[in-house]
Each structure stands twice: as C-alpha cells, then as structure tokens.
C-alpha positions as a LaTeX table, in Angstrom:
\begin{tabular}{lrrr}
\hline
Residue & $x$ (\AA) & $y$ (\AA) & $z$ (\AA) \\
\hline
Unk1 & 19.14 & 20.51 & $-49.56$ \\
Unk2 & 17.93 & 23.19 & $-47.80$ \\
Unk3 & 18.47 & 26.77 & $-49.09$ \\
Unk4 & 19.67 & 29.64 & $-46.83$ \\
Unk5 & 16.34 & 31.62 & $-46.38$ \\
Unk6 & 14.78 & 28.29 & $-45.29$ \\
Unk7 & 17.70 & 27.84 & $-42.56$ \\
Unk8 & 17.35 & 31.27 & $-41.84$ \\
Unk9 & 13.41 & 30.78 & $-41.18$ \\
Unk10 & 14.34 & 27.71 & $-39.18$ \\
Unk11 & 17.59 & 29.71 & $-36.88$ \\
Unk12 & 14.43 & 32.52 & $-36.18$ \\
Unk13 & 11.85 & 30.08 & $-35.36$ \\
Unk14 & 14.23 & 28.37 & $-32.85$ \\
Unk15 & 15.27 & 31.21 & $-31.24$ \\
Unk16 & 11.23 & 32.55 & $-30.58$ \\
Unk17 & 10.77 & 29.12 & $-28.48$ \\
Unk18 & 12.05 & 29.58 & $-24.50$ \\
Unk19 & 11.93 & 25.65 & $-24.70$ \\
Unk20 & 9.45 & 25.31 & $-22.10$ \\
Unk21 & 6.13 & 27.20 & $-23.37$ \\
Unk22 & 3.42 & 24.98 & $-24.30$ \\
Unk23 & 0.55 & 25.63 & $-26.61$ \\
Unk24 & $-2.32$ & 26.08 & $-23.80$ \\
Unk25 & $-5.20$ & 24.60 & $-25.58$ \\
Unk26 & $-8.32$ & 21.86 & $-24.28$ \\
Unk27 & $-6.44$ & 19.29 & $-26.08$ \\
Unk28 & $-3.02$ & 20.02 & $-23.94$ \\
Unk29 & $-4.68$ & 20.20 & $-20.56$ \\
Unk30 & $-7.06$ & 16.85 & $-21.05$ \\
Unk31 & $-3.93$ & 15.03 & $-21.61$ \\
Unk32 & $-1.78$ & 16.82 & $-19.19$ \\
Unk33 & $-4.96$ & 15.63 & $-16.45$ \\
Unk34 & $-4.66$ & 11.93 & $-18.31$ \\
Unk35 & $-1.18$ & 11.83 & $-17.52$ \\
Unk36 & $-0.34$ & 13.58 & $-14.16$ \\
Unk37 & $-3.34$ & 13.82 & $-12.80$ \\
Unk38 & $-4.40$ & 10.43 & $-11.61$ \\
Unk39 & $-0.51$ & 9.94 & $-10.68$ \\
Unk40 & $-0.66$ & 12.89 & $-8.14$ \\
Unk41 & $-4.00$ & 11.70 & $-7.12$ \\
Unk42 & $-2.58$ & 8.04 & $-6.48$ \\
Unk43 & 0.54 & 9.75 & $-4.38$ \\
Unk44 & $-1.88$ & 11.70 & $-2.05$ \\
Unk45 & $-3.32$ & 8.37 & $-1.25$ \\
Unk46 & $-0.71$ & 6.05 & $-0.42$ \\
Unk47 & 0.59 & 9.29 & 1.58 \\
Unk48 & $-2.59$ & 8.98 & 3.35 \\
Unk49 & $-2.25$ & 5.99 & 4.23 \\
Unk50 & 1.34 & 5.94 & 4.95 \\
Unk51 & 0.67 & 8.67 & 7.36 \\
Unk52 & $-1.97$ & 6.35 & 9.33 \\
Unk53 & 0.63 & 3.37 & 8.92 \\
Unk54 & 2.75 & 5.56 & 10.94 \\
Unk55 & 0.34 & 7.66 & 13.46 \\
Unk56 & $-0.85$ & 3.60 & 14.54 \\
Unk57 & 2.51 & 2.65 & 15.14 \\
Unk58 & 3.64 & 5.48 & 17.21 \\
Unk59 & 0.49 & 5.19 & 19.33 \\
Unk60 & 1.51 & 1.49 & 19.61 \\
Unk61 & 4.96 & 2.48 & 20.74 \\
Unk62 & 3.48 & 4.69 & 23.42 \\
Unk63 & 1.42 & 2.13 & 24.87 \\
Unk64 & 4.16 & $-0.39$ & 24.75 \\
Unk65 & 6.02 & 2.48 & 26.81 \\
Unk66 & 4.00 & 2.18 & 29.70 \\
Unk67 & 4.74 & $-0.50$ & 32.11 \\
Unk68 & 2.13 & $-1.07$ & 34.35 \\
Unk69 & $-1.13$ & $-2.38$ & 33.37 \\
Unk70 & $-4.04$ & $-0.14$ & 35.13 \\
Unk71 & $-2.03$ & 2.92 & 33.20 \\
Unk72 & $-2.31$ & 0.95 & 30.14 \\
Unk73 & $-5.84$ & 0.12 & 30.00 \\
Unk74 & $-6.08$ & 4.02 & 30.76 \\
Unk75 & $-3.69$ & 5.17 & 28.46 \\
Unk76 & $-5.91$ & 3.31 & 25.80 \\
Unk77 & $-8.87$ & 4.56 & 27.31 \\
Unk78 & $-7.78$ & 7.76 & 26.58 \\
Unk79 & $-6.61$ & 7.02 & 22.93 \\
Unk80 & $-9.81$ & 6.04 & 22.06 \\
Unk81 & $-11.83$ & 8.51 & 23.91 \\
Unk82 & $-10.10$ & 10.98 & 21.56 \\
Unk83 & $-10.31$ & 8.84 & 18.02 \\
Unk84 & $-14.55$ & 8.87 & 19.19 \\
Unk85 & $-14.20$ & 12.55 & 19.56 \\
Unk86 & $-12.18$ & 13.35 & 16.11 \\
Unk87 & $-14.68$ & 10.83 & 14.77 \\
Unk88 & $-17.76$ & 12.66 & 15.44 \\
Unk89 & $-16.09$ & 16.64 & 14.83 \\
Unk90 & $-15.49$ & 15.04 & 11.31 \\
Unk91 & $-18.96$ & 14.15 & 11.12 \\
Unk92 & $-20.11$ & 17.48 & 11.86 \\
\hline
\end{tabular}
C-alpha cells in the first residue's frame, strides 16, 4: 500500500511533466535519427521519384496533344534541347 506522502510525491511529480518534454540527451537523439530519420529520408525519395513519374507523363501528354507530326518531332526537339541544358547547369 502506498502511504499518503508517497502519493503526494507521485500527484507533484505528475503535475511537473507537460507530457511532451523529453530528456534531450545523445542517447535520445541517436534513437530518435534510428527511428525517423531513415523514414523521412525514404519519403523524400519516393517523392522524388514520384515527382519525375509525373513531370514524364505530363510531357507525354503534351506531345500526345499535338497532332501533326513535323510539330511533334519539334516539340520533342525542344524537350530535349532543354533536359541537355538543365543537364549541364546541374553539372556546373
């Protein structure tokens, strides 16, 4: 049984803690990194990549757009003229 200064003890302890605070030590962030980290790192690639998924398919959309062949061929032309160019400014 407990006795009424160690409920007491307990009631003032409980009422310090917000319920959120953490103890901010190495051991805390390390696993914090373990455990979020790699997760968030994993979501900013398959955004990534979702985000090409989709860039390629509206550029396919455009070209399916155009009707005539001679603008097509220029249309990708163009298209690729500018993937070259963001190519080699990334380079740089």
């Amino acid at each position: 049984m407990v006795t009424k200064k160690e409920f007491n003890n307990s009631i003032k302890k409980a009422k310090d803690w917000d319920g959120k605070s953490r103890v901010s030590n190495d051991t805390y962030r390390k696993r914090w990194h373990e455990i979020f980290g790699k997760k968030e790192l994993d979501e900013l690639d398959e955004s990534l990549k979702q985000s090409k998924r989709n860039k390629a398919e509206r550029t396919k959309d455009i070209i399916d757009t155009v009707t005539s062949s001679d603008k097509k061929a220029d249309l990708v032309n163009t298209i690729l003229e500018r993937k070259r160019a963001e190519m080699h400014d990334k380079k740089k």
